[in-house]
Structure formats: C-alpha cells, structure tokens
N, C-alpha and C positions, 0 to 999 in steps of 0.2 A: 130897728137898731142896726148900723151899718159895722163890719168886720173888716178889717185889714188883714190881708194875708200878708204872711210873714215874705221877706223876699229872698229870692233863689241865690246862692250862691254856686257860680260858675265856674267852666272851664278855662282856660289861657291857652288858646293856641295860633298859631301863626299873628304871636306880637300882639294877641287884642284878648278882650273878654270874651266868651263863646258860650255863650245860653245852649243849653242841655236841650232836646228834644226827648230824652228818655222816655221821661213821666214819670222816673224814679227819684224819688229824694228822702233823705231821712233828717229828722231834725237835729238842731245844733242849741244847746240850751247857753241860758246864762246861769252857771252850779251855784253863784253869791244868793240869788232867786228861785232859780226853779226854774222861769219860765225859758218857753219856748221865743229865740230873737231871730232864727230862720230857717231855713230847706239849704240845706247842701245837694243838688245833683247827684246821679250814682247814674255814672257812664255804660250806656248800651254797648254793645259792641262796635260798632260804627261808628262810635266819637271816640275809644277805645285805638280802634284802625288810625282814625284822622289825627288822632294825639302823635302816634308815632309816625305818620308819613308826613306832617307838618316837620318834624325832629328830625326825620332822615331829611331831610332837605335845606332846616336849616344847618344839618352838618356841613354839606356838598360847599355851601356858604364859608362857615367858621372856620375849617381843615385849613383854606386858601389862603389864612390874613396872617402876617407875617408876626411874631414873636413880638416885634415890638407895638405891632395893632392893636393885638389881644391886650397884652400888657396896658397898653393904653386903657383899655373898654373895662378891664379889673380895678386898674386903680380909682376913673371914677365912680364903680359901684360903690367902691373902699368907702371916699368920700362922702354919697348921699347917702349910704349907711350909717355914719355915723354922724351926719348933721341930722338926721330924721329918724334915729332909734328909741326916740321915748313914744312916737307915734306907733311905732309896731310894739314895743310893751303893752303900749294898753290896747289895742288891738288882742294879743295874746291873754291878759287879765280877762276881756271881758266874755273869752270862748273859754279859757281853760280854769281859769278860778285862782292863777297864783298872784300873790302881790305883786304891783306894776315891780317895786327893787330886784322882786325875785326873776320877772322878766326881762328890765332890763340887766343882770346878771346871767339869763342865759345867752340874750345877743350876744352881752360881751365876749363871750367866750366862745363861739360862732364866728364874730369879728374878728381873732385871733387867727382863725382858717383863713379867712380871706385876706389877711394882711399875708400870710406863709403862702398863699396865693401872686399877693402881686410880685414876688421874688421867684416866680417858676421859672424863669428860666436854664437856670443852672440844674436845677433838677429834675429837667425832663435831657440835659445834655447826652450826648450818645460818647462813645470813646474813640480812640485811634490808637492804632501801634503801628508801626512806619517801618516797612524791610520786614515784615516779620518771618518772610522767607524773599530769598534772594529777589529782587523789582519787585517786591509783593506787600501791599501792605491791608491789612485790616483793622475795617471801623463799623460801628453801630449806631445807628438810628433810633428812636423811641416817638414813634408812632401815635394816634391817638386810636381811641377801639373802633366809635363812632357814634351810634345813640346808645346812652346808657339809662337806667331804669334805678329811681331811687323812691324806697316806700318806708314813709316817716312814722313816727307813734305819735300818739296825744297827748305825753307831757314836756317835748323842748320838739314846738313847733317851729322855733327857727334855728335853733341851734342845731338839730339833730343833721336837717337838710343841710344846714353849712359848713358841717362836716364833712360833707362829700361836694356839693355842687363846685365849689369854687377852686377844686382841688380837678374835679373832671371837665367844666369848662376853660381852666387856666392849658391844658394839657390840651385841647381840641376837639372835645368829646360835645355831644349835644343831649340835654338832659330832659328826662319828662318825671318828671316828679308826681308821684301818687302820697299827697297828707293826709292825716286822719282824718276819716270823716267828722271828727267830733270838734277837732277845732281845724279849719281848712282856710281862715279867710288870711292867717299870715302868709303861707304860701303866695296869696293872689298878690300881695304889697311887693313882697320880695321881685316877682316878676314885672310888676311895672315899674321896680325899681332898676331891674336888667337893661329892659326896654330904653329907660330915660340914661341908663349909662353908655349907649351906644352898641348893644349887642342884638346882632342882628334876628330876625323875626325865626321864629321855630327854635330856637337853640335854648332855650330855658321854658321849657312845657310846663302845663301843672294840669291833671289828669285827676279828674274828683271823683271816688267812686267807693266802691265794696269789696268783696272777695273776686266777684266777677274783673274789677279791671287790676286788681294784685295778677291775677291767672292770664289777663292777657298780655302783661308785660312779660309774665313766667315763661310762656308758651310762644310769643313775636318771636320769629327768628330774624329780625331787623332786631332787635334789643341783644347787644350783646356783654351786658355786666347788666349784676342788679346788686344794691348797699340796699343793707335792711337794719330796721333797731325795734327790739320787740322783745314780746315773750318769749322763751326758749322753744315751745312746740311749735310758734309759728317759723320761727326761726331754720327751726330743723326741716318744717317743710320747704320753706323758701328755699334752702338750700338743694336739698334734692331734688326737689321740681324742676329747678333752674342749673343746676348740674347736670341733670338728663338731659336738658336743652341744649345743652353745647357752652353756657353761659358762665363768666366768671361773677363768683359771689365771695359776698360778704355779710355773713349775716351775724348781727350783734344780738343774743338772747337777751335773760333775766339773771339774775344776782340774789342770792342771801350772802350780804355781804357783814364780818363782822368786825369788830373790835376787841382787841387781847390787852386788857389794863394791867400790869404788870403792878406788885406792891410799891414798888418805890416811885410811883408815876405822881404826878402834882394832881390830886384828884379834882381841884377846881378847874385846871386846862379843860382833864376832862370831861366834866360833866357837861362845861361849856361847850363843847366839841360833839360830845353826846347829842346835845339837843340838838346843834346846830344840824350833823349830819343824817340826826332820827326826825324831826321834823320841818327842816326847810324844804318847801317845793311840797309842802302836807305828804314830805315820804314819797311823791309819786317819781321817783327817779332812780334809776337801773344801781347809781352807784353810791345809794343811801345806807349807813348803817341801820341793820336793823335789830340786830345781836351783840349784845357784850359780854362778852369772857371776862368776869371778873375771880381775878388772881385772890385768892382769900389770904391774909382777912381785910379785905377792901368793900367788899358790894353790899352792906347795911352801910356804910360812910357814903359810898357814891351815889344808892340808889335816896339818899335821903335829899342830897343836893341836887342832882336831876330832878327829884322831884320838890324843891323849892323856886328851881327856876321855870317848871312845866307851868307855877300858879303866877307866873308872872308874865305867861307868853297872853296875846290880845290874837283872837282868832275875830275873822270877818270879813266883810266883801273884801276882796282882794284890791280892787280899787281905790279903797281908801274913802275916808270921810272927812269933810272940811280942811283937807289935805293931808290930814295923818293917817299910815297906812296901820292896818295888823301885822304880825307877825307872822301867821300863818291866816290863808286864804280854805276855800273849800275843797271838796273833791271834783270830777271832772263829771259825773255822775250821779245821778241816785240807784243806780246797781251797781256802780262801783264801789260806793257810799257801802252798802249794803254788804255787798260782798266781803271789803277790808273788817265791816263787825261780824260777820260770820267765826271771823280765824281767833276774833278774842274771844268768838262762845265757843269754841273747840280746846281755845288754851285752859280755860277756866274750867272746861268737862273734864280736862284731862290732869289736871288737880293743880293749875299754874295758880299764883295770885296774883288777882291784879290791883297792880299799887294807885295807881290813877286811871280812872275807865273813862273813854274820851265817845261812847258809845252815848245814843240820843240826844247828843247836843244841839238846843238849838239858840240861834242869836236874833238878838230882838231885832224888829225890822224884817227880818230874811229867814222866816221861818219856814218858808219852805225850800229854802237856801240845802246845797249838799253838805251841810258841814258835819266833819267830824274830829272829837277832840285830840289832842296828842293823848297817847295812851301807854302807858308805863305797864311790864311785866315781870315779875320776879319768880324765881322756880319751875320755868317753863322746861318741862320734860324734853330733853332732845327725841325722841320717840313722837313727839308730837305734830301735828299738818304744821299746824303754826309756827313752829320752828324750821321745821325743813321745807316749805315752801315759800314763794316770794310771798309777799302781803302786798305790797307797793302801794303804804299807806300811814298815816304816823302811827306806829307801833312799834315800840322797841322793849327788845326783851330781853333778861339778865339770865345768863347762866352762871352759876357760879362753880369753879375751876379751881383742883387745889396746888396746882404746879403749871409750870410755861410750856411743859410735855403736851400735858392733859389738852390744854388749848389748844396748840397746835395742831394734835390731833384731830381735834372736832373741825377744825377748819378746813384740814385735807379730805377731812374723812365723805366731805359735805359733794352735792351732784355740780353747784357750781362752781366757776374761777373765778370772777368776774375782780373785785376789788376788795380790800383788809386792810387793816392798819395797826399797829400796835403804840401801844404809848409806853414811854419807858422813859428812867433816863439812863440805863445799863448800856452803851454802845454798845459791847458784847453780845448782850440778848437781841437787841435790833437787826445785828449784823447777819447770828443765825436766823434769826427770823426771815430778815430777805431772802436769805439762802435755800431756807427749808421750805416756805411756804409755796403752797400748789394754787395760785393765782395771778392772775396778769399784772395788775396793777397795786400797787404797796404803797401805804403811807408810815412815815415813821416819826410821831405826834403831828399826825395832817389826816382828820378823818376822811377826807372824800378826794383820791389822791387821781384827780382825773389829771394827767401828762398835757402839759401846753403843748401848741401847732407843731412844733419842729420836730416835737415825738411822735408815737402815736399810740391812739384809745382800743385797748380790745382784753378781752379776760382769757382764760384757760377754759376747759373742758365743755361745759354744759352752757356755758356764756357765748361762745364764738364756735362760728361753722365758717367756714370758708376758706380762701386764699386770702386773705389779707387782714389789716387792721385798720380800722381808718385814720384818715389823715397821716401827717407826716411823708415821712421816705416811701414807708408802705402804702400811702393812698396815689402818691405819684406813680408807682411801680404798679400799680394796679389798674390803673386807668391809662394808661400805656402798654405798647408790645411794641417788644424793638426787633429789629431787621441786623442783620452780621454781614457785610459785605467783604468780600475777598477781591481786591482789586490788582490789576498785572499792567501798567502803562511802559510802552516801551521807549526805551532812550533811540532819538533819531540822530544821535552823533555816531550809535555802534549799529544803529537798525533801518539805516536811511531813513528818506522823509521829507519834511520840511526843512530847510536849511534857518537855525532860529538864532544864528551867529549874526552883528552887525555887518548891514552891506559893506562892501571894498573895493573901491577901484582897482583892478587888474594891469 
C-alpha cells in the first residue's frame, strides 16, 4: 500500500518559495477533522541568517523609491487583496478551523490597515519652522528603521500581520515575518501577493519556525523593531529579550476582557452581543468577552436568553456544507481543545455552575474534529483560575454584581487592560465608566470595541509591553525615527557670493 507524505510548507525569501533544509517540521492539522494536511518547516539557523540578509538588502532597494513608487506598489496590493480575499479566507478556515464569514471578517479588518497604508504619506511628513533664530531655520525628517521583525499568533493569521506590515512597509522598513507555526500558509499568499503588486524581492520575508527562529530575530542585531500578538508571558519575554537588544517593541499580550450589564440595559441587545462577543472566532480572540458583570437583578433574565440563543448557534467544519456555513467552527487544536475544558473542570471544582457544558462535543461526520461547544457559566468564584486567567475559548462566565461600584471594581482590580464594554442606556454611568475604567480600549453598547486604522489597537497594564500601539498615528511613529536638522544659509546680497540678480548692461 503506497503513502503520500503530507507536503512541506515553506519559507519566502528573496521573492520566491524557499524549501527548508532543516529536517525540522512540525505538523499543521485540519481542527474540522483532526487529521494531519502538512509539515511547516522550522528554520535552522542558517535560513534564520538568510531570512534577514535577504531583508537587509531588500531594504538598500525599498529606502530608495520615492513616496509616490511605494504609494504605487501599496495601492496595488490594496486592490489584489480585495479582488482575491475569499481565496485567503478559505485558505485561513482550512488551517485554523474558523468559519470562512469569520475569516473573511478578519481580512476585512486587516484591509482597513492597508487602505490607512495607501494615505502614508502625510503621516510619515517631517516639519519646518523658518527663522527660528535669526538665518536659522529648523526642520525633521522621519526616516525608516530598516528590517523589522513581526511574530503573528494562530488565531488572525492575516489580520494580526496587517496590522503592522503595511504600516512598516508603507514608511520604508523591510519586513520578515515569523506566523504560527499552526496555521503559516496565509502568510505565504499574502507574500506572493507583495510579489505580484510590484514590491521589490526581500522586502516582505516570511521566516517559518519555532522558538528558535522568535530568538533569532530577538537576538539579530540587523533586526531593529519587533510587533508581537500573543499571550502575555510570551509577551513579556519578547519584550525584554528584545529591549536588551537595543530593539524597539511592541508587544500585544492576553486579555480577560469583561462586560458591565447595567439594570436598565435592553437585555436582548445584550445577550445578542454576549454571544456574539463570547463565541465568534470559537472565543479564540485576545478581545473576546469572556465575563459578565451582571448588575442584579438582571443575570437569571440574561443568563436564561443567552442561553436560548447558545441552543440555536450550528457548530461545524468551518468551511461549511452545501454552502451553508456554522456559526461557530472548531478549535485550533486538540491540546488546545483540551486545555480551554480543563478551566470548566476548575470552575465546576471551585463550586461555579455550569449552565450549558460545551465540553465532549462531537459533530457527525468530524468526530475527530477539535470541537468544542460554547459554554455558558454562572456563580464562578472570582477567586478562581477560570475567572482570572485567559481561557481563549468559548467560555463565558456570569458574575453577578450588586452595584456599577462593585463591577468596576472587579475590572480594575483584574492583571489585565486589554478591552471592556459596558451596556447602558444612563449616559452618565457610561461617561464615568470611560473615565474610571483601567483599560485601553471601551465599548459603550459595542462588545468588541477594536478602534478602526486611523486609531490605534493596544490595552493597559498586563496586555501591552512596549513603545507603542499598533497601527494608526502610533504604528507610523514607531516604524519611523526622525532626524531635527538646524540649518544656517547665508544671504549673498549681505555675504557676497554669487550675484543671483538679473544680468544688466552697464
């Protein structure tokens, strides 16, 4: 009986595919199934080296092409991104397990970056002040770094990277991009979609590996920025590693982010809202609700509606059948799988109930599929893992809160900043709420209040390490260093010179 090995997925460098010589690979499954669909490489040190001295070089390239080249070479990425983004959805569904909608839903929002991309140029402008001491005038420049170093997570394989690349190639930087090893083949699209927009060879890298090649971009003293999106301990290491380096970072942690339901809130917005934010993307997203603060006497009303809408969500291959998708797709894993029901057998030891158990689920067809079902919590101890740690899986859990105090408090009192929301219809309480609360990002009746391109995305305390936030004002100002010149020209009417008056016959 003859076997088919599964096939390698590759490096991208200098403009083309680049077969690994490693010998190291680890597998890439399909979560709807189980099974094994191929080998991702895991970069020796030597293709590690060749990733960024491909990058350095295509910087020497990129720096050179004038404002309105680049311009050029962004807009038409713009365009074959968006005539060819259902091809990368499924692409995405078929490594990471979310519905193709939910996919293409992360593009979309990815494509946001790069459109606040094809306008850079005003936002990389430097200034001038004229005279500002007598003949003297001073002005600034805003530079690019050079190669910079972006390491993505496995659940917005394209959107996480297009939060940064298109912000750091629009400015003149040259990028090598390190995806997860779990789903790594968007990345490869995105680059021969570079490729096919006109940008020159080495300047959009994609470097496929492990811890070992995170440490060599940490540790490259050619790599001078690295953007991270991750758990908070890796977070915190990237950040120091790469701070000892001499390196500017940005590292995005993890989130227990929650929701403050206020009595007078329309409780069907929220429950709607509830599910939406506790199980789209099956929970696996940094700025998912996964706690609600319910204001009493609300949460036996709310928790009965959330759970009338849980029995009506279609969990399943994410791809969809006969063209109609599920609602929620799988997990990205079977130890991930495993791990998010760990924290319901902790809530349950620790005397929480659980209202809907989404633990053992399996779906016909795909039974050895990662699935797991949305999972509903009520009376979970704040004392407990479950509560205070991420889950990053559908799991939402109810506490219940007798005053807008009490809540607020639990939300400050928490390790993360990352994102909150409150629902209300008190403008007053909304108002303090912006004000008081200790997190980066706020919604106010908008559960997942990620900021469009012109802002930018980043949390408080335990969520964000670094100089910056991505994208927006801050992503430009990060992937640039500007220069202050102090300029003195002197007048040749009082300081001789060239005579720059029209000739005159004498």
């Amino acid at each position: 009986m003859s076997t088919t090995e599964p096939r390698v997925i590759s490096h991208w460098i200098d403009g083309a595919d680049s077969p690994s010589s490693s010998g190291r690979t680890a597998p890439v499954y399909n979560p709807a199934t189980g099974a094994v669909q191929a080998q991702v490489a895991l970069a020796d040190q030597a293709e590690i080296d060749a990733a960024i001295e491909s990058a350095q070089r295509g910087y020497q390239v990129w720096k050179t092409y004038s404002i309105a080249k680049r311009q050029t070479v962004i807009f038409a990425f713009r365009e074959l991104l968006n005539a060819r983004k259902r091809e990368l959805a499924e692409i995405i569904t078929a490594e990471h397990g979310k519905v193709v909608s939910d996919a293409m839903g992360e593009i979309l929002r990815g494509q946001e970056v790069v459109e606040l991309a094809t306008g850079f140029p005003h936002l990389i402008k430097g200034a001038f002040s004229e005279n500002a001491s007598t003949g003297v005038d001073v002005y600034s420049l805003k530079q690019p770094l050079g190669v910079v170093g972006i390491i993505s997570p496995f659940n917005f394989p394209a959107m996480v990277p297009m939060w940064f690349f298109p912000v750091a190639i629009a400015a003149g930087n040259a990028v090598v991009l390190k995806p997860s090893e779990k789903d790594p083949s968007a990345a490869l699209w995105l680059a021969q979609l570079w490729k096919e927009a006109g940008l020159p060879d080495g300047v959009f890298t994609v470097l496929q590996g492990d811890k070992l090649a995170v440490d060599g971009l940490l540790h490259s003293p050619v790599v001078q920025s690295i953007s991270f999106v991750g758990s908070t301990p890796i977070a915190q290491y990237i950040y120091e590693t790469a701070s000892k380096n001499g390196k500017r970072v940005q590292a995005l942690g993890g989130a227990k982010n929650h929701m403050l339901v206020l009595p007078d809130a329309d409780l069907d917005l929220v429950a709607d809202q509830a599910v939406n934010a506790g199980y789209g993307a099956a929970g696996e997203r940094c700025m998912a609700i996964s706690v609600v603060l319910a204001v009493e006497p609300v949460a036996d009303e709310l928790i009965a509606k959330v759970s009338e809408r849980i029995a009506n969500l279609r969990i399943g291959n994410g791809a969809g059948v006969d063209g109609v998708e599920p609602d929620m797709g799988p997990l990205i894993t079977d130890v991930h799988r495993d791990k998010v029901a760990s924290y319901v057998d902790i809530a349950e030891a620790d005397g929480a109930k659980i209202v809907v158990d989404g633990r053992g689920l399996k779906i016909d067809g795909h039974e050895d599929g990662f699935f797991f079902g949305p999972t509903l919590i009520d009376d979970i101890p704040i004392t407990s893992r479950a509560y205070t740690e991420e889950i990053f899986g559908p799991v939402l859990s109810v506490v219940r809160v007798q005053t807008f105090q009490e809540g607020l408090d639990l939300i400050n009192s928490g390790e993360f900043g990352n994102g909150t929301a409150i629902f209300t219809n008190d403008g007053g309480a909304a108002r303090r709420f912006q004000s008081e609360v200790e997190v980066g990002m706020i919604g106010i009746n908008v559960p997942i209040p990620v900021p469009v391109a012109y802002h930018s995305f980043g949390g408080w305390k335990a969520s964000l390490f670094g100089d910056a936030k991505a994208y927006g004002v801050h992503g430009f100002d990060f992937f640039t260093r500007e220069k202050a010149i102090t300029s003195r020209w002197l007048d040749p009417a009082t300081h001789g010179g060239i005579n720059l008056g029209f000739p005159q016959n004498n």
